[in-house]
C-alpha positions as CSV (number, residue, x, y, z in Angstrom):
1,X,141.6,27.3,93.6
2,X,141.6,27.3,97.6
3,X,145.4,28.3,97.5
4,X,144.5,31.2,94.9
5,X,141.7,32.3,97.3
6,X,143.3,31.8,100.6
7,X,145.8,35.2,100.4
8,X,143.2,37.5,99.2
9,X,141.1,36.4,102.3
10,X,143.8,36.6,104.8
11,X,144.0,40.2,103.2
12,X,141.1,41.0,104.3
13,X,140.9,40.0,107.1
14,X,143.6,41.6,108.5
15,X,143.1,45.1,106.5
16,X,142.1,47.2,109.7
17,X,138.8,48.7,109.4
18,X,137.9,51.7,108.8
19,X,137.2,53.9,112.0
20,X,135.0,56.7,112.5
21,X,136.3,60.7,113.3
22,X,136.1,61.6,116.7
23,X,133.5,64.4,117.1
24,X,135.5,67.2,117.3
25,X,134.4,70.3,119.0
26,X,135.5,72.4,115.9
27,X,133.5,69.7,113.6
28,X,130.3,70.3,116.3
29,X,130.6,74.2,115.6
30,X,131.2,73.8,111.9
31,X,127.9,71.5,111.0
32,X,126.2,73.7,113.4
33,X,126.8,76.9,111.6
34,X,126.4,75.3,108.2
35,X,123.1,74.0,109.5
36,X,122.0,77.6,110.7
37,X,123.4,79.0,107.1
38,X,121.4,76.9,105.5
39,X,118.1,77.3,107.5
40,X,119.0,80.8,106.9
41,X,118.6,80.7,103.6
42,X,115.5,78.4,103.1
43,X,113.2,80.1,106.2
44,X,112.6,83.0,103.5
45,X,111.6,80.3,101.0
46,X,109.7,78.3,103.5
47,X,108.2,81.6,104.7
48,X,106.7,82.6,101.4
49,X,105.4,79.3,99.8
50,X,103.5,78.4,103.8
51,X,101.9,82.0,103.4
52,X,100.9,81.8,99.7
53,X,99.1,79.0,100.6
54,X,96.8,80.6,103.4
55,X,94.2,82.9,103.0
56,X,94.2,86.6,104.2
57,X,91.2,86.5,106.2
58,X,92.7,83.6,107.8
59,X,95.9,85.4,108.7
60,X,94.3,88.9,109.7
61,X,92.4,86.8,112.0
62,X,94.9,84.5,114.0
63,X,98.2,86.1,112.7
64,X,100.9,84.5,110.2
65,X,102.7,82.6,113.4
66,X,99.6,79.9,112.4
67,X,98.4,76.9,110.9
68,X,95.1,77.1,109.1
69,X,93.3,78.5,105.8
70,X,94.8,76.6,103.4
71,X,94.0,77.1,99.8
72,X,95.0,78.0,96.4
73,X,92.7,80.8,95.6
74,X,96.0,83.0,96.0
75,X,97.7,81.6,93.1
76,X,94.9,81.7,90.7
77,X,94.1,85.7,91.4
78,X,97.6,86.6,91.7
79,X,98.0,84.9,88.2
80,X,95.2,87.2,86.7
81,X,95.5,90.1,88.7
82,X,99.4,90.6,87.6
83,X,98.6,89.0,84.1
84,X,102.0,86.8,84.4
85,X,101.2,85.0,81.1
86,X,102.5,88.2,79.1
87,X,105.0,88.9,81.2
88,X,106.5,85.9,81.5
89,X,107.0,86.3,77.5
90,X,108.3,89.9,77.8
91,X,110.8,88.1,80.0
92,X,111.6,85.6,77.7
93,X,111.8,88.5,74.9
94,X,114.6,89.9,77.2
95,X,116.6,87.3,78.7
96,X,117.3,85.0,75.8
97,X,118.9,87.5,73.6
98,X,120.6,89.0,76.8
99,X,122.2,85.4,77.8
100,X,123.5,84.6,74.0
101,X,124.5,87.6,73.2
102,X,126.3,87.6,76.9
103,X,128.2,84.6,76.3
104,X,128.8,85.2,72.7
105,X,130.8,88.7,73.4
106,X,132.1,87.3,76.2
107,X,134.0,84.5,74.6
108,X,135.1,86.1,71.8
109,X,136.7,88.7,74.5
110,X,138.5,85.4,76.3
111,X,139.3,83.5,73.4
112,X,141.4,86.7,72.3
113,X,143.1,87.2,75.8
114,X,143.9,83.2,76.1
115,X,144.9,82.9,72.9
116,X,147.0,85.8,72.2
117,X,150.3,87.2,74.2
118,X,149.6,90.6,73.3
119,X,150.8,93.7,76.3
120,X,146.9,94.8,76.4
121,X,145.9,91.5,77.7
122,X,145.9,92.0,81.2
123,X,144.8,95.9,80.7
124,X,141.7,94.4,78.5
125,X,140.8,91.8,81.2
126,X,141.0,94.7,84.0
127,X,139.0,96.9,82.1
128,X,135.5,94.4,81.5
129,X,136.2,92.9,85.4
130,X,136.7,96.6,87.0
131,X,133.1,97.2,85.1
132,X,131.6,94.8,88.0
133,X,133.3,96.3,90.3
134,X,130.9,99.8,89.5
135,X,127.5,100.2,91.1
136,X,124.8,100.0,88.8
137,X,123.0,102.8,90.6
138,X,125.5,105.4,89.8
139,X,125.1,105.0,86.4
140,X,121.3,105.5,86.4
141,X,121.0,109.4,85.4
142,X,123.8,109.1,82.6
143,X,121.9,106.3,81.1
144,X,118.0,106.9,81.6
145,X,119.2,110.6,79.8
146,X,121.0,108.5,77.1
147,X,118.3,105.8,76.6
148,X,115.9,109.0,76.3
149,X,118.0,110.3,73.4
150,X,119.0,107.4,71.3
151,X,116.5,106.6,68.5
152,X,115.6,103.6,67.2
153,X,113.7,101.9,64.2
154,X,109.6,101.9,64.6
155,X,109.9,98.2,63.6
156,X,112.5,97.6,66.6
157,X,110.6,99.7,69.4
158,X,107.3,101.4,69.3
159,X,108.7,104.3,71.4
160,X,111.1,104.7,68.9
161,X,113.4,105.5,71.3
162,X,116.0,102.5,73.3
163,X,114.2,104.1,76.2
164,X,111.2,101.9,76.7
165,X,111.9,99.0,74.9
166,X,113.2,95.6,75.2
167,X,116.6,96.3,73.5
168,X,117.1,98.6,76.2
169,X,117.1,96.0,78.7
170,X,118.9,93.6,76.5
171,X,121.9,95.8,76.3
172,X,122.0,96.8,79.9
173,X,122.0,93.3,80.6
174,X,124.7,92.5,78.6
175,X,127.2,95.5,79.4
176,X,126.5,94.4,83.0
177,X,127.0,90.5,83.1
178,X,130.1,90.6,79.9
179,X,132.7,91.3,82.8
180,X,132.3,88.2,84.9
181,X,131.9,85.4,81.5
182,X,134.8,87.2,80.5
183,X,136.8,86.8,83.7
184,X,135.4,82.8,83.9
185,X,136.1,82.3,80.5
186,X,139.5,83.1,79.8
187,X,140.9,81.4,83.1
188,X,139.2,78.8,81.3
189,X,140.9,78.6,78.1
190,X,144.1,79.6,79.2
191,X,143.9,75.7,80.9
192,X,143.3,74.6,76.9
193,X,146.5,72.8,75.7
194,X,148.4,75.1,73.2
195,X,148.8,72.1,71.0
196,X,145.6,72.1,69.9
197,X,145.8,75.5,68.5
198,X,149.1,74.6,66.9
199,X,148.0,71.2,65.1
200,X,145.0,73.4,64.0
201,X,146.9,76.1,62.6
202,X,149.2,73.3,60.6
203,X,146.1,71.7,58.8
204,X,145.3,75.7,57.8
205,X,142.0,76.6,60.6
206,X,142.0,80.5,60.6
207,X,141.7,82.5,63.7
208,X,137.3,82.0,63.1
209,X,137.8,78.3,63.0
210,X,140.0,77.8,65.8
211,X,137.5,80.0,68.2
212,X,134.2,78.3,66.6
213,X,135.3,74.7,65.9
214,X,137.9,74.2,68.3
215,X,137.6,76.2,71.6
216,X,134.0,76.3,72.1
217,X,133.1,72.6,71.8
218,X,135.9,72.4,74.5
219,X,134.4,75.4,76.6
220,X,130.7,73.4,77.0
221,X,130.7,72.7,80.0
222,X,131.9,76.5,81.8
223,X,129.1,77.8,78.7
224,X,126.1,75.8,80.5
225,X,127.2,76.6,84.4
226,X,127.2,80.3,83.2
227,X,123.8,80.0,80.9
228,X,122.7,78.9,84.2
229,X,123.9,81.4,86.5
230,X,122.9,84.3,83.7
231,X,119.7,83.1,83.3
232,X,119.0,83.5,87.1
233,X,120.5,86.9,87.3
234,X,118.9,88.5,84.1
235,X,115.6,87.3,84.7
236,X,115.1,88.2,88.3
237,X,116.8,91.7,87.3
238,X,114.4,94.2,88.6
239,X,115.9,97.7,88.6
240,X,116.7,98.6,85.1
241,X,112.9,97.3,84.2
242,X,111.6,99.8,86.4
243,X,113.4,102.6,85.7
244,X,113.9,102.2,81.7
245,X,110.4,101.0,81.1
246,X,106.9,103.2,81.2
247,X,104.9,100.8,79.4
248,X,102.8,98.1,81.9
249,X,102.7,95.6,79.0
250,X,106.4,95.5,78.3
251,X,107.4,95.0,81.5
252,X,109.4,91.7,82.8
253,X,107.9,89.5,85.2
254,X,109.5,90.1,88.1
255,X,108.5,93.8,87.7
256,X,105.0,92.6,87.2
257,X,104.8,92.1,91.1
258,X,104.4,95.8,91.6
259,X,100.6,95.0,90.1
260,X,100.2,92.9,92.8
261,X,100.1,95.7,95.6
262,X,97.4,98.2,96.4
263,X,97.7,101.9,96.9
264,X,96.8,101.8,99.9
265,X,96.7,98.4,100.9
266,X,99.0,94.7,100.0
267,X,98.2,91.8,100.8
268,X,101.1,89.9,101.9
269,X,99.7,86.6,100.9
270,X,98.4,87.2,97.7
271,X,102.6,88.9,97.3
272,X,104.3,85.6,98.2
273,X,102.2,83.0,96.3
274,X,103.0,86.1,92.8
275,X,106.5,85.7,94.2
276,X,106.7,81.9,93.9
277,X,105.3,81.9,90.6
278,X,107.9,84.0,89.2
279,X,110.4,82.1,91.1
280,X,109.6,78.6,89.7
281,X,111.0,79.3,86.3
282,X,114.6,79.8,87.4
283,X,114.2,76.6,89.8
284,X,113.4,74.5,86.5
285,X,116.0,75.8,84.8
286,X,118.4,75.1,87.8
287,X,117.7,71.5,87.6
288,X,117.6,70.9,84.1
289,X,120.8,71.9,84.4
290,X,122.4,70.7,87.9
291,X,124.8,68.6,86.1
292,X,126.1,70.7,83.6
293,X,126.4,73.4,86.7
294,X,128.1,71.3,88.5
295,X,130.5,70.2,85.8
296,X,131.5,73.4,85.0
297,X,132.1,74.5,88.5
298,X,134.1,71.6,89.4
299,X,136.2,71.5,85.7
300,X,139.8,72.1,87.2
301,X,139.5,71.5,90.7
302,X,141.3,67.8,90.6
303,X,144.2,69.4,88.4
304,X,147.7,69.8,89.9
């Protein structure tokens, strides 16, 4: 037993130990601008949730550069006054069908350009990227004059026109996000082994079955980091809702903020506690999902 033992501890005791990095001026700038990135980016965050919490009274008084006033009265009225319960539905209304009907399209476009050696390939995949590439702002006469001219169902929009109506959004949404799911997706499943598709096509699995029961079980993981990053994007979307919508009920809940300030006054508290309410959503989302987010993001990174 002792002459079993005695190697392994001579081992370790003469295994070097491990040293620490020399602080490095370049390592000293680096962590000092990722620090200031990063403060950056939460002061804004920071910013809003200290001032929701303060009333305006307080802050008109001794300025926002204070401590002081604390209370939650600004949630409760900002809650009522922008009637977020509805709107919080109207956004559900729009971003659910957006995000599966986004990464339904979207795979079927990448399993087709991963799957297939056809000469269009590359052309198809340049066409829906390029489409991200186009400001959404120079398409807004061309649609608002096409959304005001395309008629719909009384039973799908009351309006009876796309204009004004939650399918409206839906597919402006989806035109919009299909380019980058297709991009992520297909560099994706062109990492799929080939063999797979071949032993499926010897036990008889048609084109349907190879897509459906073969490539997007295997595709999980990249589906739930862009679920996540969709989600994000389509409900904090904000310029469409405002310039295809008329109707205050129908309205998202981001858009719903507008309620929030006066003609000719806003109060800047009652602004950021709306704002983190409508915020709070996505942030729930985000870490329901951190894992699956993560995964997908980091799927491929290890392979040589």
């Amino acid at each position: 037993m002792s002459t079993a033992t005695t190697p392994r501890a001579a081992d370790l005791a003469a295994a070097p130990r491990r040293q620490r990095r020399p602080l490095r001026p370049q390592r000293v700038v680096l962590h000092a601008f990722l620090i200031a990135v990063a403060l950056g980016w939460l002061f804004p965050i920071l910013w809003a949730v200290l001032t929701s919490l303060r009333s305006y009274e307080y802050t008109a008084a001794n300025g926002y550069v204070s401590f002081g006033g604390w209370t939650l009265d600004n949630y409760v009225t900002a809650w009522r006054t922008a009637e977020f319960g509805q709107h919080f539905l109207n956004s559900v209304y729009i971003t659910v069908p957006a995000v599966l009907l986004t990464l339904f399209l979207a795979s079927c476009v990448a399993f087709v350009i991963a799957r297939f050696s056809w000469k269009v390939n590359i052309v198809l995949l340049g066409l829906f990227t390029a489409a991200n590439l186009l400001p959404q702002q120079a398409l807004l006469i061309p649609l608002f004059r096409l959304f005001t001219q395309v008629p719909l169902p009384a039973f799908m929009s009351d309006s009876e026109l796309l204009y004004d109506s939650y399918w409206g959004l839906i597919l402006v949404n989806v035109a919009f996000q299909c380019g980058f799911c297709v991009f992520v997706l297909s560099n994706y499943m062109k990492a799929l082994p080939r063999d797979l598709y071949e032993a499926a096509m010897v036990d008889g699995a048609s084109v349907w079955r190879q897509y459906w029961q073969v490539t997007m079980p295997l595709c999980r993981p990249a589906l739930a980091a862009l679920a996540t990053l969709e989600v994000t994007w389509i409900y904090n979307e904000f310029f469409w809702a405002t310039v295809l919508m008329r109707t205050g009920d129908k309205f998202p809940v981001t858009s719903s903020l507008n309620n929030l300030r006066g003609e000719f006054f806003t109060d800047n508290n009652l602004v950021s506690a709306g704002s983190v309410l409508v915020a709070i959503p996505t942030l729930v989302i985000f870490f329901l999902l951190q894992k699956q987010f993560v995964r997908g993001l980091t799927l491929g990174a290890s392979k040589g």
